[in-house]
C-alpha positions in Angstrom: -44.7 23.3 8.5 -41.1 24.2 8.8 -38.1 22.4 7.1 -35.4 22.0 9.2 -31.7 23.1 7.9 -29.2 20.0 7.9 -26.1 20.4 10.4 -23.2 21.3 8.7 -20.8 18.0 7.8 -17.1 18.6 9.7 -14.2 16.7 8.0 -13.2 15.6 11.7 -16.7 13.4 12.1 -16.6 11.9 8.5 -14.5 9.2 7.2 -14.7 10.1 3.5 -11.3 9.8 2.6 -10.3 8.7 -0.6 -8.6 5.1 -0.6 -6.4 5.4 -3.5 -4.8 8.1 -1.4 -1.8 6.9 0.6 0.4 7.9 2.7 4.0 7.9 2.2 4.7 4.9 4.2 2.0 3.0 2.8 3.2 3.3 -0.5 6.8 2.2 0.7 5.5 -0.9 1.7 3.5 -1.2 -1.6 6.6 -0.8 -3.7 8.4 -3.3 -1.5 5.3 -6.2 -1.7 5.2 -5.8 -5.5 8.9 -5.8 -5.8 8.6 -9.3 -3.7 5.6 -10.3 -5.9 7.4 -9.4 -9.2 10.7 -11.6 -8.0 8.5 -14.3 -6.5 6.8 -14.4 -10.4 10.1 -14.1 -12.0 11.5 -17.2 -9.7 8.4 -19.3 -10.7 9.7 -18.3 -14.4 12.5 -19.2 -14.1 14.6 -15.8 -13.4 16.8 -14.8 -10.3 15.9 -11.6 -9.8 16.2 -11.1 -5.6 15.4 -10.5 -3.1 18.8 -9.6 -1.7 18.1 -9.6 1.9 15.7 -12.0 3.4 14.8 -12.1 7.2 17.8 -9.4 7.6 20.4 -11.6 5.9 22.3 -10.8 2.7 21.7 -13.4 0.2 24.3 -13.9 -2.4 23.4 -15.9 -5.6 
């Protein structure tokens, strides 16, 4: 009986990639939502801490 040899694995037909790696637009908007989260925490605190623009418009407090 003869074992057969597996195909080779090409990078291009797998999806193995690493989540925690992102790309440099993913972790823009990652720093942005936790900056919104952090303010959003702080507000609920009790601290005015931003945003500065929301929807586009400068908000001055």
């Amino acid at each position: 009986m003869r074992v057969r040899q597996p195909d080779m694995l090409r990078g291009e037909d797998s999806y193995l990639i690493r989540p925690y790696v992102l790309t440099p637009e993913e972790r823009r908007e990652r720093r942005t939502q936790r900056g919104r989260r952090r303010a959003l925490w702080l507000a609920v605190h009790g601290y005015d801490a931003g945003p500065r623009w929301i929807h586009g418009v400068e908000v001055v407090g």
